[in-house]
C-alpha positions in Angstrom: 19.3 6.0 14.7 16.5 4.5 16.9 15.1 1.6 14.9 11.2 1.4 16.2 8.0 -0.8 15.1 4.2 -0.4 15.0 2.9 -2.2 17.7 -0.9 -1.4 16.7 -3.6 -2.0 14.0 -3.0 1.0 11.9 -1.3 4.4 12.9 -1.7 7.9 11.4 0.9 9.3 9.9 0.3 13.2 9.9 2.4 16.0 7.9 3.4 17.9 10.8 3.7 16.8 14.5 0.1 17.7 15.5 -3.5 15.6 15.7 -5.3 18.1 13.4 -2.4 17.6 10.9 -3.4 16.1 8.0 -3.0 12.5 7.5 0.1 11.5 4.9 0.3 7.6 5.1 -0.3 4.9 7.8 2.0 2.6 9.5 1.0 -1.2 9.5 1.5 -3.2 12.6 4.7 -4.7 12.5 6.3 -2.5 10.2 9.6 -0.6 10.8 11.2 2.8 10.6 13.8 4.9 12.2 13.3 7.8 14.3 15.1 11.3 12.3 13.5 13.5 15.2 11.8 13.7 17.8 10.0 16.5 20.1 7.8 15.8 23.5 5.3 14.1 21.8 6.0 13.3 18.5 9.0 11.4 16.5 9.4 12.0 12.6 9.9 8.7 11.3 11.5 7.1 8.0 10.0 4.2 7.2 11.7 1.2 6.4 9.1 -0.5 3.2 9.3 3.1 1.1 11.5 5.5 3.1 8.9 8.0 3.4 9.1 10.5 6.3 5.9 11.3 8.8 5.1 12.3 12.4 3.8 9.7 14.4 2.5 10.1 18.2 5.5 8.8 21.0 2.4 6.8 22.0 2.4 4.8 19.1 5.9 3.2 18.6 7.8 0.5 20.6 11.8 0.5 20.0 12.9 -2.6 18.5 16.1 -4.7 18.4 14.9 -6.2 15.0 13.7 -4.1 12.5 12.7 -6.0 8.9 14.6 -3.9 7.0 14.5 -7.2 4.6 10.8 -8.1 2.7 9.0 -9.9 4.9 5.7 -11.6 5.0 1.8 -9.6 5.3 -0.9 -11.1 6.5 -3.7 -11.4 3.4 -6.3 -12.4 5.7 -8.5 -10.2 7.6 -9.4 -11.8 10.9 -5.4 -12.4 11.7 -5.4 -11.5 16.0 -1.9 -11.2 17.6 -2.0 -11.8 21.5 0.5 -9.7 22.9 -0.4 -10.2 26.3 -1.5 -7.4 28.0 -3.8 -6.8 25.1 -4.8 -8.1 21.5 -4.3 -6.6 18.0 -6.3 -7.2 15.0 -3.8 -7.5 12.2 -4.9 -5.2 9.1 -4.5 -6.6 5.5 -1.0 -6.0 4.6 0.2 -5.7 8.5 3.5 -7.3 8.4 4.0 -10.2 10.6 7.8 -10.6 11.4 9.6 -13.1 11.1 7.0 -15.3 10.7 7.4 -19.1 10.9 5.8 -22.5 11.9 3.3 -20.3 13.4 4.6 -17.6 15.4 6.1 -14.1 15.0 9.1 -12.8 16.4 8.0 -10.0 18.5 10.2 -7.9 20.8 12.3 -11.0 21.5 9.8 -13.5 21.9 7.7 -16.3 19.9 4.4 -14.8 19.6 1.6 -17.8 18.0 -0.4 -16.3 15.3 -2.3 -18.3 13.1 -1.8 -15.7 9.9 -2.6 -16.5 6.1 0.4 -14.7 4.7 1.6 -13.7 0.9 3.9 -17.0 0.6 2.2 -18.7 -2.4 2.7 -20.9 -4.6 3.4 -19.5 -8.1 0.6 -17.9 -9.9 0.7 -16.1 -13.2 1.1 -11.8 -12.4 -2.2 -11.3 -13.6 -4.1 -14.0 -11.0 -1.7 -12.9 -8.3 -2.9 -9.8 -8.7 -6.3 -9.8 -9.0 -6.3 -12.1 -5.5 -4.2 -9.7 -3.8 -6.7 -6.8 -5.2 -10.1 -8.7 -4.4 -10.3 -7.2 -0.7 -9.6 -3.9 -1.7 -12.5 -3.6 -3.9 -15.1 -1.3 -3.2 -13.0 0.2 -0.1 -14.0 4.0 0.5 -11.2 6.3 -0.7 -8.8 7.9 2.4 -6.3 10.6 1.8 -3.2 8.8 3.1 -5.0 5.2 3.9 -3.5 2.0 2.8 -6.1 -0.9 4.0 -9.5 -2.4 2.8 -10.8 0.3 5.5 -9.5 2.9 3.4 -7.1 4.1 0.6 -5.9 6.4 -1.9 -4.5 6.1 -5.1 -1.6 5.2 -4.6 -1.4 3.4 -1.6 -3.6 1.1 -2.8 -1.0 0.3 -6.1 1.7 0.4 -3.5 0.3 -2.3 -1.2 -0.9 -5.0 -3.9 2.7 -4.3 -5.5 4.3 -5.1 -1.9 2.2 -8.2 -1.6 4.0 -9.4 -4.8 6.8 -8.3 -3.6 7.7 -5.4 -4.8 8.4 -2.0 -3.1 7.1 0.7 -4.8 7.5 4.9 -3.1 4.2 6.1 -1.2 3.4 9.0 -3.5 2.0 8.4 -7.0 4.7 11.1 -8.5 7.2 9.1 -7.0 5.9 6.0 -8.6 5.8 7.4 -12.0 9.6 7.2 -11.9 9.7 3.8 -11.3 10.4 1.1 -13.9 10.5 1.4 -17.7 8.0 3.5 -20.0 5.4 1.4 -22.0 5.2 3.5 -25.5 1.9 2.1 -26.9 -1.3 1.2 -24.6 -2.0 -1.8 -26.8 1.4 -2.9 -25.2 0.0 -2.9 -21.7 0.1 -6.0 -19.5 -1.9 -6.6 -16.4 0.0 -5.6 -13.8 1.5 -2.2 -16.0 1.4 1.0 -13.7 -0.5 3.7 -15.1 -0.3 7.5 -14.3 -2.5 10.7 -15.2 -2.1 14.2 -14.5 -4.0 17.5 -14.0 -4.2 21.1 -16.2 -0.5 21.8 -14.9 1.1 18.6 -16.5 1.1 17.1 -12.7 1.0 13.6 -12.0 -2.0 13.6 -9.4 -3.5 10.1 -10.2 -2.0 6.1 -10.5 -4.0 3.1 -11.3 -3.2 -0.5 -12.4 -3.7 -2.1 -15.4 -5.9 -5.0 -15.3 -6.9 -8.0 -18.0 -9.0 -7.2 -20.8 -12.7 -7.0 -20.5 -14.7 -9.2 -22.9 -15.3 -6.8 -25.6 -11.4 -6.6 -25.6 -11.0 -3.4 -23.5 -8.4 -2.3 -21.4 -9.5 -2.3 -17.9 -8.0 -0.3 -14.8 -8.3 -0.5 -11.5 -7.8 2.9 -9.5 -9.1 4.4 -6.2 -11.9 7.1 -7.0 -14.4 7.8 -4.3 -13.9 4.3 -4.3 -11.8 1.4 -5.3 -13.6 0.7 -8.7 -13.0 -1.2 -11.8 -13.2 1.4 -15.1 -12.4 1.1 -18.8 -8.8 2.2 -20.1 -8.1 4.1 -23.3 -6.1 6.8 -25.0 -7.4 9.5 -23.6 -7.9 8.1 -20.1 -10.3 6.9 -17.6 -13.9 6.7 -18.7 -16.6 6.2 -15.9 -19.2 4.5 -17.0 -21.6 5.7 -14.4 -20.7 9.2 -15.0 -20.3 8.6 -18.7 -17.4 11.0 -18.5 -13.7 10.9 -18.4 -12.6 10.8 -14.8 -8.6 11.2 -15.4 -6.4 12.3 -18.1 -3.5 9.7 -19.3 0.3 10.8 -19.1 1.7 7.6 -19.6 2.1 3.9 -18.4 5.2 2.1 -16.5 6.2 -1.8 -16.0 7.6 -2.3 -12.7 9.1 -6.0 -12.6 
């Protein structure tokens, strides 16, 4: 297999091996993948961080000798620029800077300098590491597929703040229901608890993230709706308190450690 990397802000990845295909996921800069296929234009790629499967434009891949197949560092900054010579690349929050140390990346063979604040630090309890990880997502418009402040869904938004902690959750929000170990009661749930809801057919459609109590002592989740927002948890399931209506059904909660 071709081992290849994202050597721009944030590619499309599309169902099918076409611009007007729908958009699936998106690629980070300095993430890696391997190429399954690939026709005159387009590759299908596995991607290394979740091993999900997406087209991606020829034009948007370089081949690489050293794919991070291990964890590696993400930039948690948002003004993070990597000169790469013949042009500049505004790292996205979450991009993956490899190999990073004493101020450089390792980029197709060379020491790159990039002045990055990265997801090494300190220890912090799961719920403050967390929320910090979560703060620049909040309010970010909802994209089918997107996984950035910019733009997200669902579940890429629980499966980037997980990979900032450091854990490597699947792209799709079905996937990630069958990840970890069942939480039987919802007065059992802990901030950081994954929690799932599902649609007339008994489908899991929806993933949010459980969230310290308010100060009236409710559960709070935070989810991507329209927008990344901040609603109250119970029993029954997500209650908008603009709307005054229940958003999202519950199916159940999961604790991914």
């Amino acid at each position: 297999m071709i081992a290849v990397i994202c050597p721009l802000s944030i590619v499309p990845v599309r169902k099918e091996p076409n611009d007007r295909s729908e958009m699936v996921s998106q690629w980070l800069f300095g993430e890696t993948a391997e190429v399954l296929d690939k026709k005159e234009n387009w590759s299908l790629l596995r991607f290394d961080h979740d091993g999900y499967e997406g087209w991606v434009d020829n034009k948007q891949w370089e081949v690489t000798a050293t794919p991070n197949v291990d964890p590696d560092l993400r930039v948690i900054d948002q003004n993070t620029i990597a000169d790469l010579g013949e042009r500049q690349v505004l790292l996205p929050y979450g991009g993956v800077v490899p190999f990073f140390q004493e101020g450089s990346i390792l980029w197709q063979g060379e020491r790159i300098p990039v002045q990055a604040v990265t997801n090494h630090r300190p220890d912090l309890e799961r719920a403050d590491l967390m929320e910090f990880y979560l703060h620049p997502f909040l309010g970010a418009p909802y994209l089918w597929g997107g996984r950035t402040p910019v733009g997200v869904d669902c579940s890429g938004l629980t499966q980037m703040i997980f990979i900032l902690m450091g854990i490597y959750l699947p792209r799709d929000a079905s996937e990630q229901a069958e990840e970890g170990d069942v939480v039987e009661l919802l007065d059992l749930c802990e901030p950081g608890d994954l929690v799932f809801f599902d649609n007339v057919e008994g489908r899991i459609v929806h993933v949010g993230i459980v969230l310290t109590r308010n100060d009236e002592g409710d559960l709070r989740v935070v989810h991507a709706s329209g927008r990344v927002r901040i609603d109250k948890l119970d029993q029954e399931g997500i209650f908008n308190a603009d709307t005054k209506t229940y958003s999202h059904k519950l199916r159940m909660v999961r604790r991914v450690l």
